[in-house]
MARGU-706939 format. One record per residue: x, y, z of N, C-alpha, C, O in turn; residue in one letter. Coordinates in steps of 0.02 Angstrom, whole numbers. Each point is the difference from the previous one (the first is absolute). Layout:
<kedrens>
KEDREN    n_u    n_v    n_w   ca_u   ca_v   ca_w    c_u    c_v    c_w    o_u    o_v    o_w res
KEDREN      X      Y      Z      X      Y      Z      X      Y      Z      X      Y      Z   A
...
</kedrens>
This chain:
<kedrens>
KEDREN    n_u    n_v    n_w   ca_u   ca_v   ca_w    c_u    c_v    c_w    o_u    o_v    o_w res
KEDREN   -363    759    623     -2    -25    -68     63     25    -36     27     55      9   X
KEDREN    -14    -91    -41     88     20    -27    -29     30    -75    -57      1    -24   X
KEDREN    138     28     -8    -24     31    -49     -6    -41    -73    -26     17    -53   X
KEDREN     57    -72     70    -21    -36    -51    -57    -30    -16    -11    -26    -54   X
KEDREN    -39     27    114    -66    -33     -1    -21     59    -24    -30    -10    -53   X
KEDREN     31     83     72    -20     33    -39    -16     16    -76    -54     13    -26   X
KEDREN    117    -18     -2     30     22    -68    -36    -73    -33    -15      5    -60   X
KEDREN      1    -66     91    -12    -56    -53    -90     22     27    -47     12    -37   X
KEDREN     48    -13     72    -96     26     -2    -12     42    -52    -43    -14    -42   X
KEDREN     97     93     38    -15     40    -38    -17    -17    -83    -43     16    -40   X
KEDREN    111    -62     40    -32    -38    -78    -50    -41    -15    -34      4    -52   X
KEDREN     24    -65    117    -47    -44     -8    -62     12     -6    -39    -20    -42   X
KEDREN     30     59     93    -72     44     -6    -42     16    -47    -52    -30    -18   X
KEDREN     85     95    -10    -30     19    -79    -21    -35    -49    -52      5    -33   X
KEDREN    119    -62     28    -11    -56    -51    -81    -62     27    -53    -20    -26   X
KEDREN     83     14     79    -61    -37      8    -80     24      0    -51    -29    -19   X
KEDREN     63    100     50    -70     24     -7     -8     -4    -85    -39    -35    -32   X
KEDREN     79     73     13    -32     15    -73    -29    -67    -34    -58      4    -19   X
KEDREN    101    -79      9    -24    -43     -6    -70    -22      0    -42    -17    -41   X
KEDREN     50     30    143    -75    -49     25    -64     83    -32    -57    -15    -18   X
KEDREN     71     60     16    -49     27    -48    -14    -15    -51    -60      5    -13   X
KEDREN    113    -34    -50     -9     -1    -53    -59    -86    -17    -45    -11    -41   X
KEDREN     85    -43    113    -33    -57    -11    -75     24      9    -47    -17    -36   X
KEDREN     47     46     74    -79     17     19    -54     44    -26    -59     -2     16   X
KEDREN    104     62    -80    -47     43    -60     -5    -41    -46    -45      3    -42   X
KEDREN    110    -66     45     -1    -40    -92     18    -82     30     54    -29     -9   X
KEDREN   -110      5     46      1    -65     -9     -7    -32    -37      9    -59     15   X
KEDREN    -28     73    -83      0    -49    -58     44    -16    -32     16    -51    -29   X
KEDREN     20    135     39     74    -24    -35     49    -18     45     52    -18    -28   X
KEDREN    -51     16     81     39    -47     50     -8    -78     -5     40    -47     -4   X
KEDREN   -103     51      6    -12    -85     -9     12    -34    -76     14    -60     -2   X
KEDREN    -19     93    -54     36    -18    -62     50     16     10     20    -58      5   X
KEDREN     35     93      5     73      5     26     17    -93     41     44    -36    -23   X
KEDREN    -79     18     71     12    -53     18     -8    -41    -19     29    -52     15   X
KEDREN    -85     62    -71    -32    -76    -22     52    -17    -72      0    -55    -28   X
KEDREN     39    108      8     48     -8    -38     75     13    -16     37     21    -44   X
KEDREN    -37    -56    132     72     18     37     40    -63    -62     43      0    -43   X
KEDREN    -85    -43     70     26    -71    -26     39     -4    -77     44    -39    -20   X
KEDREN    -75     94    -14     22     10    -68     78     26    -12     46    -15    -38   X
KEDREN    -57     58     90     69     50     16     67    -23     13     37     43     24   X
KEDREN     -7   -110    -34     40    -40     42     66     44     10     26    -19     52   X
KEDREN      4     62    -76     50     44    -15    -22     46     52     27    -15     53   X
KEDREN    -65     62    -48    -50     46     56     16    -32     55     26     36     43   X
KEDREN    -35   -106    -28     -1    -29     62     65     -7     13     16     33     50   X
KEDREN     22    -59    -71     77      2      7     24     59     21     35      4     50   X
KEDREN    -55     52    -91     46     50     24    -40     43     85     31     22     48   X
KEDREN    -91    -25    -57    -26     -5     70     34    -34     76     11     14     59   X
KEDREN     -7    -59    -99     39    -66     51     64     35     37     17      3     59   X
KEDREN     18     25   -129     72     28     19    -15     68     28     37     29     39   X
KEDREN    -94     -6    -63     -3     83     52    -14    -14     73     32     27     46   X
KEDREN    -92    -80    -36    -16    -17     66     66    -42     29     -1     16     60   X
KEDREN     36    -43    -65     45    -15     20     50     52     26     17     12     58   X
KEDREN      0     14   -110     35     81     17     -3     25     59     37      1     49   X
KEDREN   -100     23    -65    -27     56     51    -23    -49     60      8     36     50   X
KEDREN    -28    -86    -32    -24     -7     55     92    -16     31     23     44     37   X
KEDREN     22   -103    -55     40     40     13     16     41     30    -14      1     60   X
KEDREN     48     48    -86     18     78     29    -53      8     43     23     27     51   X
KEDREN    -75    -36    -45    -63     20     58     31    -51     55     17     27     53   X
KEDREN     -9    -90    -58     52    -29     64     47     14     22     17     -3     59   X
KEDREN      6     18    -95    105      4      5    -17     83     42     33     27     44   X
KEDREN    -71    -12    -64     13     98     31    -51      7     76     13     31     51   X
KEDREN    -76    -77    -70    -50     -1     31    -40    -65     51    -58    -15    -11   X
KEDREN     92    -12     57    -30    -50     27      3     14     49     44    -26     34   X
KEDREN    -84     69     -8     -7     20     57    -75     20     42    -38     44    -20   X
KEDREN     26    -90     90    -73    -21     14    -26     30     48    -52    -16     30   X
KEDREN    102     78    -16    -30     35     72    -54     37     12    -35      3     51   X
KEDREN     31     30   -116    -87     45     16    -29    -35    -52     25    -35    -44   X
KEDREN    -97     54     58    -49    -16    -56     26      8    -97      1    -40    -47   X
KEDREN     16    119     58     10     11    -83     51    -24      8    -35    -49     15   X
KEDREN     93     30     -8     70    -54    -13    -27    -60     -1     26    -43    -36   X
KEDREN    -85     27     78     -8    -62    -31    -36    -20    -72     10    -49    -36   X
KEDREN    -67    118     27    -21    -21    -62     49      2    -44     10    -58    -17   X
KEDREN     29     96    -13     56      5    -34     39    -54    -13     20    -13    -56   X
KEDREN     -6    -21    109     30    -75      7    -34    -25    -43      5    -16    -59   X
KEDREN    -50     14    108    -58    -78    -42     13     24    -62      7    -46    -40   X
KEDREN     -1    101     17    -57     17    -86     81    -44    -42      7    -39    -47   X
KEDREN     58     83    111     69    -33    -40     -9    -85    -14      8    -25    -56   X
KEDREN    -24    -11    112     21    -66    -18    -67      1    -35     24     11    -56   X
KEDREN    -92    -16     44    -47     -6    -33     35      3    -95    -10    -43    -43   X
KEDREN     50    108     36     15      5    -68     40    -59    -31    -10    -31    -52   X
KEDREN     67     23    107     46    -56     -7    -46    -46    -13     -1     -4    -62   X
KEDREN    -43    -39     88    -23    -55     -2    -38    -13    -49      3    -52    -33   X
KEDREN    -57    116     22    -22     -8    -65     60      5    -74      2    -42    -45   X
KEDREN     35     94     49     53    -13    -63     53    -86     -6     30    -20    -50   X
KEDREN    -34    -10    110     29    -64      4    -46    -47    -26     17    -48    -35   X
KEDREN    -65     59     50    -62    -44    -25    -36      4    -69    -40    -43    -17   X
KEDREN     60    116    -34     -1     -2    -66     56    -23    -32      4    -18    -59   X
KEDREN     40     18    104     57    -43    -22     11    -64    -17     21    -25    -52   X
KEDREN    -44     -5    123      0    -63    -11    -65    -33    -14      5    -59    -17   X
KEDREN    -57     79     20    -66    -51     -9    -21     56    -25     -7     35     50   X
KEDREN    -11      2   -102    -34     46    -45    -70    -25    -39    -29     31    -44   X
KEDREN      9    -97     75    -57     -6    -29    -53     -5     74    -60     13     -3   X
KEDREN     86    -29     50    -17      2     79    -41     74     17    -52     15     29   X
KEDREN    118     30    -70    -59     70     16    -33     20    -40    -47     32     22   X
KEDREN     54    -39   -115    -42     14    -25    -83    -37     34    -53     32      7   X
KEDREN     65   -106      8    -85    -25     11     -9     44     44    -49     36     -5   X
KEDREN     94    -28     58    -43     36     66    -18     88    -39    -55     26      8   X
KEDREN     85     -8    -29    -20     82    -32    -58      2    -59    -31     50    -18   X
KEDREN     22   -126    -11    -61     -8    -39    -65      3     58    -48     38      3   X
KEDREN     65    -85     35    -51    -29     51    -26     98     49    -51     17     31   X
KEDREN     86      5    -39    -12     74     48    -37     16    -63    -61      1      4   X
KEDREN     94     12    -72    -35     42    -29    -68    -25    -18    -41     45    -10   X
KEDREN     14   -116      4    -61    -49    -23    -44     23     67    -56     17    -19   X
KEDREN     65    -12     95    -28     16     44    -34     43      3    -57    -10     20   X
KEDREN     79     73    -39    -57     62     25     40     22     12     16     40    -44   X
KEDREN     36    -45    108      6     23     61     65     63    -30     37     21     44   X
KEDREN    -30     -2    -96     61     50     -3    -28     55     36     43     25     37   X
KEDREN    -94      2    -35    -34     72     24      7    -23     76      8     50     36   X
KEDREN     -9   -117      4      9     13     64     93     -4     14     23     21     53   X
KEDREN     22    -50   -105     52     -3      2     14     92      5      8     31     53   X
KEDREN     -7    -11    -97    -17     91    -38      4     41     52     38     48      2   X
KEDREN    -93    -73     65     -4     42     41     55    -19     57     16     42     42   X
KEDREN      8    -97    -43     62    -41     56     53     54    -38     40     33     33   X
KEDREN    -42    -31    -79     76     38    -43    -13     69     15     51     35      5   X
KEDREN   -123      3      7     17     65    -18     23      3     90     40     38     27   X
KEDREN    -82    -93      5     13     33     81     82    -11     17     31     35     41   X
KEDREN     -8    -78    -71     89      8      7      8     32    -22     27     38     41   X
KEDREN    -30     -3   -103     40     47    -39    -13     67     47     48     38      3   X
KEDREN   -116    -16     39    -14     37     32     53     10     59     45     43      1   X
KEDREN    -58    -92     50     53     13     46     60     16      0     26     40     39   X
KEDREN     20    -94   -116     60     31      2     -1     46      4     14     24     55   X
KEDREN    -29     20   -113     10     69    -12     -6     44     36     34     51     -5   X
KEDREN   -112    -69     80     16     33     46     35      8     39      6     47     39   X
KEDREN     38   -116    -48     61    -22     69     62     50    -45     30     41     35   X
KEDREN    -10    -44   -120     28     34    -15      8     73      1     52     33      2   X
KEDREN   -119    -12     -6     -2     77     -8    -36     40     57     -4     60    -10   X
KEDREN    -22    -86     68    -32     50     27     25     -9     67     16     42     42   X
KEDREN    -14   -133    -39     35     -3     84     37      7     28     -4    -11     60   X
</kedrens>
């Protein structure tokens, strides 16, 4: 495992765990967060340009498919890209779909998909 898969686990990790905890102590306010993304149109824009950013730099440094954690890392890189391209260009495409998650239920089983990534990175960052 190279050290850059490291060092981007080390960040990704934390962030994501802390997240998929937070979706999963405060789903109500996650799901009002989404249900009034739509309002935010400025919020979304500049989102657009962070996810763009950063997934980005997560390609350009990171596309690499040889072990397992290089590959999650990948994926999560082009995953960011695609979603920041896609608030870009069709910004009402993901608000329905991020209404439609939050109208479901299903954030607490999303919650737990986030804390178990945010888990591994961090283990791939810090312990392995």
């Amino acid at each position: 495992m190279s050290e850059i898969t490291t060092f981007l686990a080390q960040i990704i990790g934390p962030v994501t765990l802390a997240l998929g905890v937070g979706i999963y102590v405060s789903p109500r306010y996650y799901t009002k967060m989404y249900k009034n993304l739509e309002n935010e149109t400025t919020a979304i824009l500049v989102a657009a340009i962070a996810a763009i950013s950063a997934g980005m730099v997560m390609v350009l440094v990171h596309n690499t498919w040889n072990t397992f954690p290089e590959m999650v890392i990948s994926a999560l890189g082009w995953i960011v890209l695609l979603k920041g391209v896609s608030l870009a260009v069709a910004p009402h495409l993901v608000e329905n779909a991020a209404e439609k998650l939050a109208n479901s239920g299903a954030m607490r089983f999303s919650a737990v998909l986030v804390v178990v990534l945010g888990g591994y990175l961090s283990y791939v960052g810090f312990i392995a």
